[in-house]
C-alpha beads as a LAMMPS data file, in Angstrom:
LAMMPS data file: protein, C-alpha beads

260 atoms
259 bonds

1 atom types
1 bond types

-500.0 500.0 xlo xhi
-500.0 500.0 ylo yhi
-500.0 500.0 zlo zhi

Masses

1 110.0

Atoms # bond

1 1 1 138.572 164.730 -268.336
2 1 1 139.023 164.730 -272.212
3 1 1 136.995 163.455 -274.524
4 1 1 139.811 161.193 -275.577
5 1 1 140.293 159.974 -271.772
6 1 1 136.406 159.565 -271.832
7 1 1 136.526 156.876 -274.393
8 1 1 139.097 155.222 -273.032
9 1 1 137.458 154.989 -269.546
10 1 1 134.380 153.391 -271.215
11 1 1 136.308 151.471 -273.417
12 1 1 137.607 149.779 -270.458
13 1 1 134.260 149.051 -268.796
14 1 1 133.362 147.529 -271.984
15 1 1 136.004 145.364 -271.823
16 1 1 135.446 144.737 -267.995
17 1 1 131.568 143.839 -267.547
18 1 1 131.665 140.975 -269.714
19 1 1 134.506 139.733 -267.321
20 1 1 132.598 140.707 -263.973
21 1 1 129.792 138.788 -265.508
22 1 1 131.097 135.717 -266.113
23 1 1 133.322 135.684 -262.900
24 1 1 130.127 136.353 -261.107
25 1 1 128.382 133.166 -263.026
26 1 1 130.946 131.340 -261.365
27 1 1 130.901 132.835 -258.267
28 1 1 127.127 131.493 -257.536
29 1 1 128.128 127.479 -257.949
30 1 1 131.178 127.364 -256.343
31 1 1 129.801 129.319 -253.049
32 1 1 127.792 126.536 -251.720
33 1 1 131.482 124.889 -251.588
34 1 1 133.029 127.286 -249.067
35 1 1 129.995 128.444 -247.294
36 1 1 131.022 128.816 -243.466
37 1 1 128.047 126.533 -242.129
38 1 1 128.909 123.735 -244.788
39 1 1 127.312 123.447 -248.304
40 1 1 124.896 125.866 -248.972
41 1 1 121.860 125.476 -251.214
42 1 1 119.735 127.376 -254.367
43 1 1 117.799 130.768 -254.587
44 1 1 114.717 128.672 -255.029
45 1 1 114.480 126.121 -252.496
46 1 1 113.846 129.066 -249.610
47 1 1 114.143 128.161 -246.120
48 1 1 112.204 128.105 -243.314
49 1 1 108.936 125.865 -243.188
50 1 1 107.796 123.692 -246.356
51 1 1 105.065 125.408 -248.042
52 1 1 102.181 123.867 -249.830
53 1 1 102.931 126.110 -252.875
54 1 1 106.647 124.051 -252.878
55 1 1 107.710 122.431 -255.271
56 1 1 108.602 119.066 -255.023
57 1 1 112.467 118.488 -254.231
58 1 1 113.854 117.262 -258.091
59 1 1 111.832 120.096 -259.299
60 1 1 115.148 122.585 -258.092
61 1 1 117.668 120.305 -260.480
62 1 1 116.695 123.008 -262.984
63 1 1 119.009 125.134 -261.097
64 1 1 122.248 122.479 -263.051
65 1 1 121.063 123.891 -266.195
66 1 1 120.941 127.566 -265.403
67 1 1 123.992 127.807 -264.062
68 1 1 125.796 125.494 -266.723
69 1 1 123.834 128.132 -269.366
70 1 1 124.755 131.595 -267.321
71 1 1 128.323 130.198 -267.418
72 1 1 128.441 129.204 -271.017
73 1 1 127.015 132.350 -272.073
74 1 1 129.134 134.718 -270.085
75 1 1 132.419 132.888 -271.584
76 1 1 130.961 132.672 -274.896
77 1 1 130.031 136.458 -274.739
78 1 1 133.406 136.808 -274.007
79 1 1 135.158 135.315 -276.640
80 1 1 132.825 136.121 -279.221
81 1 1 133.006 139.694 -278.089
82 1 1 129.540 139.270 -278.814
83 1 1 128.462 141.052 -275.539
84 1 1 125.169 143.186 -276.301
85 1 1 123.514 145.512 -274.073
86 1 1 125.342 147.234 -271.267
87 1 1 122.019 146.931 -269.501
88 1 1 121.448 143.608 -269.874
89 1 1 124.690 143.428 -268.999
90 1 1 125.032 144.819 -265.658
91 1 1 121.393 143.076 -264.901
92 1 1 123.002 139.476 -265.232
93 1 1 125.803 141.205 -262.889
94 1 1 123.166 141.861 -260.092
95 1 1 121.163 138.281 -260.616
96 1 1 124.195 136.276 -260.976
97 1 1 125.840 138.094 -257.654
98 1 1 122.458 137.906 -255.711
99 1 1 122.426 134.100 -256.065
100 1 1 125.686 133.821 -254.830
101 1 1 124.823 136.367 -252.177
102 1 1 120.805 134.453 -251.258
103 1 1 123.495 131.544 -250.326
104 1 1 125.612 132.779 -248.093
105 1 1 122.460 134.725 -246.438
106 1 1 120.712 131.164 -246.594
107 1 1 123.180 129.663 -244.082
108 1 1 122.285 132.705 -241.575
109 1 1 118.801 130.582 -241.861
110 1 1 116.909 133.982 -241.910
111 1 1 113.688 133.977 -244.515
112 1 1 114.032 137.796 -244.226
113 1 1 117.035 138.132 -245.499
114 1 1 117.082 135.493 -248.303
115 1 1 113.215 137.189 -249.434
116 1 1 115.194 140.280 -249.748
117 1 1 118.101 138.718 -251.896
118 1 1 115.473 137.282 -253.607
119 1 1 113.698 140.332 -254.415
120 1 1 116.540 142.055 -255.593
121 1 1 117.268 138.788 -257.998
122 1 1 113.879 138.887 -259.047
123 1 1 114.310 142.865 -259.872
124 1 1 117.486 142.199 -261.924
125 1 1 115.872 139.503 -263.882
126 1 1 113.018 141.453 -265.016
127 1 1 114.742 143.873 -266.286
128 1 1 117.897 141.301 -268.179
129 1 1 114.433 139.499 -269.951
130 1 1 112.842 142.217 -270.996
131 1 1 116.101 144.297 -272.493
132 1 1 117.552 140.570 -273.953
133 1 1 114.085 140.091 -276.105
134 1 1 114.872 143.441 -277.909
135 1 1 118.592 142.686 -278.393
136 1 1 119.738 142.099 -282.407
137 1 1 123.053 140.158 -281.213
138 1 1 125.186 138.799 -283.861
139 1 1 125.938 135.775 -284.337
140 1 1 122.567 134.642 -284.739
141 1 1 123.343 131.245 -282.789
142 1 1 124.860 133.948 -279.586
143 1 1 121.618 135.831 -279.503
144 1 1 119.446 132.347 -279.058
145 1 1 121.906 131.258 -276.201
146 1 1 121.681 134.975 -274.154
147 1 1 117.852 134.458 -274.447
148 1 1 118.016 130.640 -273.335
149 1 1 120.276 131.698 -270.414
150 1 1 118.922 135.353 -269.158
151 1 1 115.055 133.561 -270.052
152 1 1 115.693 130.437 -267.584
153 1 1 117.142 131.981 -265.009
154 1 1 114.534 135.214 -264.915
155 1 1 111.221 132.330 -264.978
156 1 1 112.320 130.459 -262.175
157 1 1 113.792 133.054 -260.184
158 1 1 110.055 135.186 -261.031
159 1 1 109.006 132.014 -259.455
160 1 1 111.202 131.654 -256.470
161 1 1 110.898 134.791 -255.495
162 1 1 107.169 134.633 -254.847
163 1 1 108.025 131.082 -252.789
164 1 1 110.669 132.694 -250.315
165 1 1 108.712 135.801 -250.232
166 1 1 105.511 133.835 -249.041
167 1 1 107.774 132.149 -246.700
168 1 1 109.103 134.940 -244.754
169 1 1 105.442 135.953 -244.388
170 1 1 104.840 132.707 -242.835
171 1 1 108.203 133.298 -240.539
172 1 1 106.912 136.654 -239.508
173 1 1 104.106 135.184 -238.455
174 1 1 101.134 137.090 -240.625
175 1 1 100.412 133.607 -242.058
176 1 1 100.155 129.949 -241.164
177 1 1 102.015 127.222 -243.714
178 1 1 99.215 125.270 -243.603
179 1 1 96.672 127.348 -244.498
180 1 1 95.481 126.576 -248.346
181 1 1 93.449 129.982 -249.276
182 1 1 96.594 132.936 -249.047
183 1 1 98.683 130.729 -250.613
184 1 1 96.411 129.745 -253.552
185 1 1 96.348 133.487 -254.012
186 1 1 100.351 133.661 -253.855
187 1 1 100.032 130.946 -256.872
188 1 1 97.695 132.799 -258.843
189 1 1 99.777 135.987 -258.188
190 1 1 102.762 134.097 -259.638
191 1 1 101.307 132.993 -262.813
192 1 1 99.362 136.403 -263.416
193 1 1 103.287 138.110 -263.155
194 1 1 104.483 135.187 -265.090
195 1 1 102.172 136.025 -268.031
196 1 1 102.621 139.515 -267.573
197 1 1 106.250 139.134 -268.301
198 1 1 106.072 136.354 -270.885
199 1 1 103.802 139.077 -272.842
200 1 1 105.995 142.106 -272.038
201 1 1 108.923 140.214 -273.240
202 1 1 107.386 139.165 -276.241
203 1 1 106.828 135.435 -275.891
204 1 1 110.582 134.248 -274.431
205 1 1 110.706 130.303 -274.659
206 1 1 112.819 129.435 -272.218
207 1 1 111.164 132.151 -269.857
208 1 1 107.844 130.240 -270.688
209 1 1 109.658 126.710 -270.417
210 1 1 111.319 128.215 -266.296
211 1 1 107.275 128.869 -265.383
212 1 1 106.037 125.567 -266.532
213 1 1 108.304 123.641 -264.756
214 1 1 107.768 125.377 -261.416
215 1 1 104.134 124.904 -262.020
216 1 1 104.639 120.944 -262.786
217 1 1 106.703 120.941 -259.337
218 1 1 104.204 122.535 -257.082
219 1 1 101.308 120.331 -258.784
220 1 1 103.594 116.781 -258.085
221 1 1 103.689 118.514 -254.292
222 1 1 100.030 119.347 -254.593
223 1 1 99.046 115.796 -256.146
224 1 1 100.963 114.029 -252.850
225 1 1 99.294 116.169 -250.748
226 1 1 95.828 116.002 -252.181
227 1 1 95.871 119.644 -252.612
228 1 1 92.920 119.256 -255.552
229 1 1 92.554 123.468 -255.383
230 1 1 96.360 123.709 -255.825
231 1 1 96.478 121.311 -258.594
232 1 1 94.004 123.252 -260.360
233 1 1 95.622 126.389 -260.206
234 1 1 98.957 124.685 -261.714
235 1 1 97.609 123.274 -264.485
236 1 1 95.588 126.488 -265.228
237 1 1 98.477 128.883 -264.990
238 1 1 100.371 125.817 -267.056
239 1 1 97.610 126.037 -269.751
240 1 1 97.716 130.192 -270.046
241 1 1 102.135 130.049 -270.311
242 1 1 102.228 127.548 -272.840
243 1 1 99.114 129.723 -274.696
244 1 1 100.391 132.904 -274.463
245 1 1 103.795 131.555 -275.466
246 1 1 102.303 130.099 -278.592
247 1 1 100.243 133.038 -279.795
248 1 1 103.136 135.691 -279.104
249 1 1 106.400 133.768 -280.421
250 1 1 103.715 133.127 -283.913
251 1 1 102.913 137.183 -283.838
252 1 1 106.763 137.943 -283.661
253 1 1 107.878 136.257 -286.732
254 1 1 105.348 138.205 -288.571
255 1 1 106.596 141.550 -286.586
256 1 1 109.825 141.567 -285.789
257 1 1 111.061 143.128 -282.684
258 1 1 112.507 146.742 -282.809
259 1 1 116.218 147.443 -282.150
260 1 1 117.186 148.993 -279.274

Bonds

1 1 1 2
2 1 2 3
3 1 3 4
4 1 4 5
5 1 5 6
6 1 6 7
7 1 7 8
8 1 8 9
9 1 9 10
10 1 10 11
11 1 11 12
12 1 12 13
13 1 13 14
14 1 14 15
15 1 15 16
16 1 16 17
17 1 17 18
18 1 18 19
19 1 19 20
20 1 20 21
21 1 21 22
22 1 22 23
23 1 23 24
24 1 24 25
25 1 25 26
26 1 26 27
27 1 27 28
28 1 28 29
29 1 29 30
30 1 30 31
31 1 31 32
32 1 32 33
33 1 33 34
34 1 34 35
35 1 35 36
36 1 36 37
37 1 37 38
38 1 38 39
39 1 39 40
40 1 40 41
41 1 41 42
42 1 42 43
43 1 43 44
44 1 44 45
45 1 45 46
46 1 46 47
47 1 47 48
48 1 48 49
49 1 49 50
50 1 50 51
51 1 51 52
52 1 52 53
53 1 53 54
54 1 54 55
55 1 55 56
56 1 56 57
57 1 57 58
58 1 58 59
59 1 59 60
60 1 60 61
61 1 61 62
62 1 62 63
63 1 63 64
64 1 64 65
65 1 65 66
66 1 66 67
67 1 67 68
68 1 68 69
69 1 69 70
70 1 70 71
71 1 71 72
72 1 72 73
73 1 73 74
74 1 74 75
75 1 75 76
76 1 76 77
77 1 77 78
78 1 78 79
79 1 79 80
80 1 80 81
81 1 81 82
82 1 82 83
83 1 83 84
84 1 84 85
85 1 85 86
86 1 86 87
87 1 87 88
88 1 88 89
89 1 89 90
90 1 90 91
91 1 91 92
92 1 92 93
93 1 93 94
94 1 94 95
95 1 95 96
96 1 96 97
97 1 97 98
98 1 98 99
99 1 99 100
100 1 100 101
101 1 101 102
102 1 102 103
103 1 103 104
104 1 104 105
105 1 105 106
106 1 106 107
107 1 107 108
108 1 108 109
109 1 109 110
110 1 110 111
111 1 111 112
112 1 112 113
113 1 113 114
114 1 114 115
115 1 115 116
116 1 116 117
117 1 117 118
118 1 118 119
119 1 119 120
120 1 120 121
121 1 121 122
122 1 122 123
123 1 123 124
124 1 124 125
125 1 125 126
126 1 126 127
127 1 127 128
128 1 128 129
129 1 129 130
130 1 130 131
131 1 131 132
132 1 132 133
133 1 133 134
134 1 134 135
135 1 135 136
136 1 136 137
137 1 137 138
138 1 138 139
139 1 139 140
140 1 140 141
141 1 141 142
142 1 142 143
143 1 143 144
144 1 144 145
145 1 145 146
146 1 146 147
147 1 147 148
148 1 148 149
149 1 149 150
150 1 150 151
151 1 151 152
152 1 152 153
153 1 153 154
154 1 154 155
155 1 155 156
156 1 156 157
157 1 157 158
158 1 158 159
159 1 159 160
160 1 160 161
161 1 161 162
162 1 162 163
163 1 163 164
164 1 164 165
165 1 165 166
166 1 166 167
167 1 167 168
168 1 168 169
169 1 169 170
170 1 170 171
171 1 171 172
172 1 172 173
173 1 173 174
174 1 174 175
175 1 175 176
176 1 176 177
177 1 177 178
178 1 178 179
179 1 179 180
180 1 180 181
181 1 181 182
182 1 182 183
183 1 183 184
184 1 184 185
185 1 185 186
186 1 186 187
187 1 187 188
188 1 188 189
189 1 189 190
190 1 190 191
191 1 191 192
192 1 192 193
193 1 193 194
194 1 194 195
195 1 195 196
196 1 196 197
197 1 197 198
198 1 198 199
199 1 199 200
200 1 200 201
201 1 201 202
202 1 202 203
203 1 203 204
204 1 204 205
205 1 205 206
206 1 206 207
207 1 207 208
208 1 208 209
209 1 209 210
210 1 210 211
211 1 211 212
212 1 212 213
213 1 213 214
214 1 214 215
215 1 215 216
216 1 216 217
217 1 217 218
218 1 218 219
219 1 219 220
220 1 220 221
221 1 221 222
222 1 222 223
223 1 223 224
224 1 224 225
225 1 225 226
226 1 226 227
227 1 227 228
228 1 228 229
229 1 229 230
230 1 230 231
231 1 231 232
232 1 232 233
233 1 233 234
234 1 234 235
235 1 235 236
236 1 236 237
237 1 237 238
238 1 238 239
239 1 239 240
240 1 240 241
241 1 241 242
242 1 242 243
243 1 243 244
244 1 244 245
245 1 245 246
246 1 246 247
247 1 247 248
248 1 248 249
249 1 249 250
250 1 250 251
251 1 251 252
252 1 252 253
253 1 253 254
254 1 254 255
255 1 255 256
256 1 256 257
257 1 257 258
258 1 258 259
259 1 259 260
């Protein structure tokens, strides 16, 4: 191949991903609608037994707004031509496919197999938050909406994927769902990655803003359950996003980030 026939073949992938991508955004709400076992459901409502760590049902709505924001970004990346990183790229690619893929798996009601989805969601998301904080995307206004999308989507999927892993444990049968201690530890295992990302990425709002609301969700489960140890740990883990948060997004405007 020539070096001219080189450039053209990634010419056209350039022009490509940022079609896959949005197609793909699309792809995850509209295949609950033709599902073979009827309407399907959302990465992060799991299936299998109701956990104590769950959070409560209107908690999940958040998935309206990630999908409305992975949509709108994808076609306004598009447009623009504003498309960034090939990495982060491709990342979205894998979450936004996984989702549509957790729902099909979903209807097979197998824990395993949506934990797995899940996992590979959860892998993809890490790594489209952590490249997205670095990106310099022009226009100024297109950078703050990749951030809002990829950071909403990668917090509540970070969370999710700790509830449907902790429920195919439970499906497996190495735990009991009623059992508070293991999954008090799941909890504080979620926050502790939660932080851990929120300071890797350098303080991402709406990363900070997905964690918070799955911790208010498991505490209104926790609170109608009377699940005082629970409650605790969600306002704790609450109390360490939002400070984190704080002290990292006033650190970056006196450092700004380095350009990949």
């Amino acid at each position: 191949m020539t070096t001219h026939d080189s450039d053209r073949s990634n010419s056209a992938q350039r022009r490509l991903l940022p079609i896959a991508v949005l197609v793909a955004a699309i792809l995850q709400v509209v295949t609950p609608l033709v599902t073979i076992n009827g309407p399907g459901t959302s990465p992060g409502e799991g299936s299998g037994p109701e956990l104590l760590i769950t959070p409560v049902g209107w908690a999940f709505s958040i998935w309206g707004v990630i999908y409305t924001l992975a949509i709108v970004q994808a076609a306004a990346a598009l447009v623009t031509g504003a498309h960034g990183s090939e990495r982060r790229q491709v990342a979205q690619l894998v979450l936004y496919l996984g989702g549509a893929v957790w729902i099909v798996l979903a209807g097979l009601d197998s824990s395993l197999a949506t934990a797995a989805a899940l996992a590979v969601m959860f892998a993809a998301a890490v790594v489209a938050v952590l490249v997205v904080a670095r990106e310099q995307i022009e226009p100024s206004w297109m950078r703050r909406l990749t951030r809002a999308a990829v950071g909403l989507y990668a917090g509540w999927v970070t969370a999710a994927f700790f509830l449907n892993a902790s429920t195919a444990l439970v499906d497996a049968g190495a735990f009991d769902a009623g059992d508070l201690p293991w999954q008090v530890v799941v909890l504080g295992l979620a926050v502790a990655t939660l932080l851990v990302l929120t300071i890797a990425a350098r303080g991402p709002i709406a990363y900070a803003v997905a964690g918070v609301w799955a911790m208010i969700g498991i505490a209104v489960t926790a609170r109608d359950n009377g699940d005082d140890t629970i409650l605790a740990t969600t306002f704790v883990g609450t109390v360490l996003i939002v400070a984190v948060t704080a002290v990292i997004s006033l650190r970056r405007r006196r450092a700004p980030l380095p350009v990949l």
